[in-house]
C-alpha positions in Angstrom: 99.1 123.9 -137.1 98.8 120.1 -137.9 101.6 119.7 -138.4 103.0 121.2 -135.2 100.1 119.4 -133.5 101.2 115.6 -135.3 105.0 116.2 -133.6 103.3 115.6 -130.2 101.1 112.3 -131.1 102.3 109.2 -129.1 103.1 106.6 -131.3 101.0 103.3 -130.6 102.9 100.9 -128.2 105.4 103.8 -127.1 105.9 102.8 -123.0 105.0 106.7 -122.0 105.2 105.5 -118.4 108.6 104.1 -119.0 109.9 107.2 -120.6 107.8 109.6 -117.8 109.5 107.8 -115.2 112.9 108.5 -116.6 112.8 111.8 -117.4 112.1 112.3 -113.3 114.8 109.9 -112.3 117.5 110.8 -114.4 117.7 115.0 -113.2 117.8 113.1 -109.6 120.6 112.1 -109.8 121.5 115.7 -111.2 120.6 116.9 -108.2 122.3 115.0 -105.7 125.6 116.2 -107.7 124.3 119.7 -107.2 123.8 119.5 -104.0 127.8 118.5 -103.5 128.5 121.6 -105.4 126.3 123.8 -103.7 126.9 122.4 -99.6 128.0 125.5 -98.6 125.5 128.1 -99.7 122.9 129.0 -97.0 119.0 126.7 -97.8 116.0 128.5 -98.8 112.8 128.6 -96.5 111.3 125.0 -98.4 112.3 122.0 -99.0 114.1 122.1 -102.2 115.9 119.5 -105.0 116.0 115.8 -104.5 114.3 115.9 -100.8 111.1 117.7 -102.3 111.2 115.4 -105.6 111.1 112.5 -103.3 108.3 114.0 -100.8 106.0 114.5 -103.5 106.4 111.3 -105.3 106.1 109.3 -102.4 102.6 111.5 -101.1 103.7 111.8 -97.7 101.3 113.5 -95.8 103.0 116.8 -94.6 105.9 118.7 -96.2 108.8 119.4 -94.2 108.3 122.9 -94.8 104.8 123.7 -96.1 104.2 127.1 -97.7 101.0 128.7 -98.3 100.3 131.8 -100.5 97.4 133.8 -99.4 96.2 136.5 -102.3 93.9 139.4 -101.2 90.9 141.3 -102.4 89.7 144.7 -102.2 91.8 147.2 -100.7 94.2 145.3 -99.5 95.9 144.6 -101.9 97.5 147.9 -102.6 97.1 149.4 -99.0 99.5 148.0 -96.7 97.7 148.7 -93.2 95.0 146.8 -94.7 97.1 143.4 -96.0 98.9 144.0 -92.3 96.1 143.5 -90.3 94.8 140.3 -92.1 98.7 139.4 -91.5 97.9 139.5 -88.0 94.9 137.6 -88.0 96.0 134.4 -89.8 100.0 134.7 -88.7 100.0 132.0 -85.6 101.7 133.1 -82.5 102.5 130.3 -80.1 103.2 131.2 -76.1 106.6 129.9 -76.6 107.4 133.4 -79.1 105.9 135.6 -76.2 107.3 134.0 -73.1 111.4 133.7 -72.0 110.6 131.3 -69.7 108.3 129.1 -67.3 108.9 129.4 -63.8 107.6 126.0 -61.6 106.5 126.5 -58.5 105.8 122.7 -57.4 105.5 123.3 -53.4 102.9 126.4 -54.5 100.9 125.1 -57.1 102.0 127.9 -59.5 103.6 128.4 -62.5 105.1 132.0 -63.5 105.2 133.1 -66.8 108.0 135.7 -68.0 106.8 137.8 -70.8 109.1 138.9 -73.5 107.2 142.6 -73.5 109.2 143.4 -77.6 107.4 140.1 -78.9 104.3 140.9 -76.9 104.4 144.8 -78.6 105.6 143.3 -81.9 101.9 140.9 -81.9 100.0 143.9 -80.4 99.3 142.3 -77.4 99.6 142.5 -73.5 100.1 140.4 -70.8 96.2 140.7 -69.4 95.0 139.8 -72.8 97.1 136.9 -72.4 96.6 136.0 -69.4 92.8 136.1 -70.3 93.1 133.9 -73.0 95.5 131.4 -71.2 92.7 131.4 -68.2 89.5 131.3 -70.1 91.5 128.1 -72.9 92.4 125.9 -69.9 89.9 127.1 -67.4 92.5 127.8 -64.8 93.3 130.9 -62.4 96.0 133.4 -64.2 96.3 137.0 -63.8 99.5 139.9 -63.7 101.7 140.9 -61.3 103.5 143.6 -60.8 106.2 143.0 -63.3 104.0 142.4 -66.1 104.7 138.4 -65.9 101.6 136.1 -66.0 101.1 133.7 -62.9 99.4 131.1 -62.6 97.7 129.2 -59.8 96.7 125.6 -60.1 94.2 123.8 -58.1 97.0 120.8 -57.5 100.5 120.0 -56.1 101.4 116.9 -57.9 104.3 117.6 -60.0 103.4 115.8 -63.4 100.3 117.5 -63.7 101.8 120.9 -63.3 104.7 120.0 -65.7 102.1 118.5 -68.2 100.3 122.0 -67.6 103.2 123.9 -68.3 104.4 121.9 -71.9 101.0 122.5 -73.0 100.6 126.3 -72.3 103.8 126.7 -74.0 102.7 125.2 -76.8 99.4 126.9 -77.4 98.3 129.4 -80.1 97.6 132.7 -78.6 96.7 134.8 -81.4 96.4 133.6 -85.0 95.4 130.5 -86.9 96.4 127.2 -85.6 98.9 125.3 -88.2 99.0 129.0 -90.5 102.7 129.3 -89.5 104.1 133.0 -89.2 103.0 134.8 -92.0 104.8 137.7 -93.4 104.1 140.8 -96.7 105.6 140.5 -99.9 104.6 142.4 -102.9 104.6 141.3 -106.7 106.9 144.0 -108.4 105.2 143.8 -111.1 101.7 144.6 -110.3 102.6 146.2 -107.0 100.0 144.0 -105.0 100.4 143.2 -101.5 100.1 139.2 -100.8 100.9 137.3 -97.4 103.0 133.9 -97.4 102.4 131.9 -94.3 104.9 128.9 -92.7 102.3 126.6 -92.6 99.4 124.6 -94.6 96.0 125.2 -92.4 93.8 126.6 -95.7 90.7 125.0 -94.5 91.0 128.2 -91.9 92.7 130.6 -93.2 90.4 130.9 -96.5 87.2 131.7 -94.0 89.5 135.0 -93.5 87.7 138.1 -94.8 89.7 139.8 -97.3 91.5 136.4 -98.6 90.9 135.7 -102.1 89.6 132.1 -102.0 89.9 131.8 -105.7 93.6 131.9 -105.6 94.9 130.7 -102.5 97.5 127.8 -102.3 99.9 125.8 -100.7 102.3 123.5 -101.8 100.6 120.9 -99.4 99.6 118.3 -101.7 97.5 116.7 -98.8 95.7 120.2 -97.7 94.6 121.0 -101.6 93.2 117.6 -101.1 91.1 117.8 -98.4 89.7 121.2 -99.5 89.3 121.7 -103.0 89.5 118.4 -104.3 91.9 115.6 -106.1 91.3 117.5 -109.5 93.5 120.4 -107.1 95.6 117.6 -105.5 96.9 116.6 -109.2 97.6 120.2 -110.5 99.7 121.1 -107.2 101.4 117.9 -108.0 102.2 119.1 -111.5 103.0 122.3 -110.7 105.5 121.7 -107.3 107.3 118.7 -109.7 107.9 121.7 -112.5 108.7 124.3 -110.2 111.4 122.3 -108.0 113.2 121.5 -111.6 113.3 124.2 -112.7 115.0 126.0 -109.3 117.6 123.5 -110.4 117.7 124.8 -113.8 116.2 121.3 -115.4 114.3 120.9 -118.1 111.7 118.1 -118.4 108.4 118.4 -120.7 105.4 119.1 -118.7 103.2 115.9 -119.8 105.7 113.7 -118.5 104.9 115.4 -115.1 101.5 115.3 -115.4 101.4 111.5 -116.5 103.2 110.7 -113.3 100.4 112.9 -111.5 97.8 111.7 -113.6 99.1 107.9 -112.1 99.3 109.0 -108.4 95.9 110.2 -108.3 93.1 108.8 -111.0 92.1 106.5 -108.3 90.1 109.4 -106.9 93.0 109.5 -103.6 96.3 110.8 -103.3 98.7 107.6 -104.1 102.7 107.4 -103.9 104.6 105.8 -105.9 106.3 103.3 -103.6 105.3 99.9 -102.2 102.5 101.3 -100.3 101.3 103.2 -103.4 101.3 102.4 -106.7 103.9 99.3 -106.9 102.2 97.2 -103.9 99.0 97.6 -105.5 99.9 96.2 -109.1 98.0 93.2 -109.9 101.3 91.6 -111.5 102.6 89.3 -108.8 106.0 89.5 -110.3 105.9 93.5 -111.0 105.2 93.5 -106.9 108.3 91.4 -106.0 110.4 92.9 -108.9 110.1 96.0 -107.0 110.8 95.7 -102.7 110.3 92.8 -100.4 110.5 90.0 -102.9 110.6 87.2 -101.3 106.9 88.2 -99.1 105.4 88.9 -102.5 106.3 84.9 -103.9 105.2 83.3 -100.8 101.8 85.1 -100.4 101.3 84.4 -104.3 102.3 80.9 -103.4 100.6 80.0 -100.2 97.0 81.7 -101.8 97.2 80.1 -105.4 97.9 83.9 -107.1 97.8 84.2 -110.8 100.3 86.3 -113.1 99.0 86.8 -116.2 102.1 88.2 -117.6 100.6 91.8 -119.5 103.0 94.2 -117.9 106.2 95.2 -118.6 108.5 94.5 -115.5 107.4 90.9 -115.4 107.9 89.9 -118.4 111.1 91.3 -118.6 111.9 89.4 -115.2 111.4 86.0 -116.9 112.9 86.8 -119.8 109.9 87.5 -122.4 109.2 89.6 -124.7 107.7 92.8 -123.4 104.4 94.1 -124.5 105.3 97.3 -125.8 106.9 98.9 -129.2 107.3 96.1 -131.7 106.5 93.5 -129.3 103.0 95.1 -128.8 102.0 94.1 -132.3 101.4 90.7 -134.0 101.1 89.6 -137.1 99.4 87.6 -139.1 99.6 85.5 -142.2 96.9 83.6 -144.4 98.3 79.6 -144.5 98.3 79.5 -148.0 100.9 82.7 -147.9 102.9 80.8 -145.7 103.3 77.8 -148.1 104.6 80.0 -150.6 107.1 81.6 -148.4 108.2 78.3 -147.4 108.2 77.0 -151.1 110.1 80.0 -151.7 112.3 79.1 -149.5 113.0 76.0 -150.5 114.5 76.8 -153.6 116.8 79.4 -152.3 
């Protein structure tokens, strides 16, 4: 076991950043030669290879396709009704899924709303419960006419204003939890358990949800684990979406060079990216700042406010030619002076 525990020691003055850093940016550009190879096949529901490496290292604060996976307790997680009807209350239904199309009536004052009656059966709704909703969110005048279709009377003519009114029905959430995304049943084959994923991030909402197990809900929002369960959260989503996006690319990089780069992006007690509003613009190395983007911004503000560089890092001493603080050149040595006039006796008579 100490043995097999000794392989894994760091050796003093090994640049683990360095290394950590390449072990990401190498498979990158594995991927991008993938991704030639691969153009034609049909893309997953998230954001996968290069695009997803690159969100996550640069902390951006929304995925392009956030995923969140909802776990339940009790019942339902082996009876299906059950898991279906917490389905229903997180998945987010917006007008636009419900309604064909929004009918202007600028000289009247009224807009007409034509329900798509499969999508309003699908949701288990009808069009007075939407109506209701519509009337008592805005605090307008809506009911149903004979057709089933929703109108709506406003108390004005002006044409923006109903236009604006319009846009923003349309996008409202009529059933559902704001930002949860359509949410659909999967079970795990091996344990036969009913779980939900949803097409969105909101799990500030969704874990007040009876029936959601809080203890093991996530989302490969970086931001969202933030907010809610903390930056120790925020780090280990980091790890684990790095890990799980190279691997779906059939990559192999060891884990602790993952989580050093996480470890980097977040010990400031904040989410940080890697770029030059992240980690690089905040290095105290003017050189290591201007090595990196806008160089010549970086040497005048250093010049015009008296900046020091006191030379410890890595990148700048390597910009002006020194020797760089790491490996051999992190060590040095020293010699009593009465050793050294023996060595230089010695040498003498060679």
């Amino acid at each position: 076991m100490v043995e097999k525990s000794n392989k894994y020691i760091v050796n003093y003055g090994e640049p683990v950043g360095m290394i950590a850093a390449q072990s990401l940016g190498e498979p990158g550009t594995q991927m991008i030669l993938r991704a030639f190879h691969f153009a034609g096949i049909e893309s997953t529901i998230a954001t996968s290879g290069l695009p997803r490496i690159v969100e996550l290292v640069d902390a951006r604060k929304k995925p392009a396709t956030p995923i969140t996976y909802v776990y339940l307790t009790g019942d339902a997680k082996k009876n299906f009704d059950k898991a279906e009807t917490i389905m229903k209350k997180i998945s987010e239904v917006k007008m636009a899924t419900i309604i064909k199309r929004a009918l202007e009536n600028f000289s009247k004052g009224m807009i007409k709303l034509v329900v798509d009656e499969q999508a309003l059966v699908a949701n288990n709704l009808t069009p007075s419960q939407v109506a209701q909703k519509i009337a008592k969110k805005l605090n307008i005048h809506a009911n149903v006419d004979k057709d089933k279709n929703i109108l709506i009377k406003l108390k004005t003519k002006n044409v923006g204003e109903i236009r604006s009114i319009s846009v923003k029905i349309m996008k409202d959430v009529v059933q559902g939890i704001p930002d949860a995304g359509k949410a659909i049943i999967q079970q795990d084959p091996k344990t036969n358990e009913f779980y939900l994923i949803s097409a969105g991030s909101n799990i500030r909402d969704i874990i007040e949800v009876d029936g959601v197990d809080k203890s093991r809900l996530y989302t490969n929002d970086v931001f969202a684990m933030y907010a809610l369960f903390g930056i120790e959260a925020a780090r280990n989503t980091l790890v684990n979406e790095l890990r799980k996006t190279l691997k779906e690319q059939k990559i192999g990089v060891d884990v602790r060079h993952l989580m050093l780069i996480a470890d980097a992006m977040t010990y400031s007690g904040t989410v940080k990216g890697v770029g030059r509003h992240g980690l690089s613009g905040q290095k105290n190395s003017v050189f290591a700042k201007a090595a990196y983007e806008e160089t010549v911004k970086h040497l005048v503000n250093a010049a015009a406010f008296s900046e020091v560089d006191n030379m410890r890092g890595v990148t700048e001493n390597i910009l002006v030619g020194k020797q760089i603080p790491i490996g051999t050149g992190s060590v040095r040595l020293a010699i009593k002076k009465e050793d050294m006039e023996k060595v230089k006796t010695h040498s003498k008579k060679k």
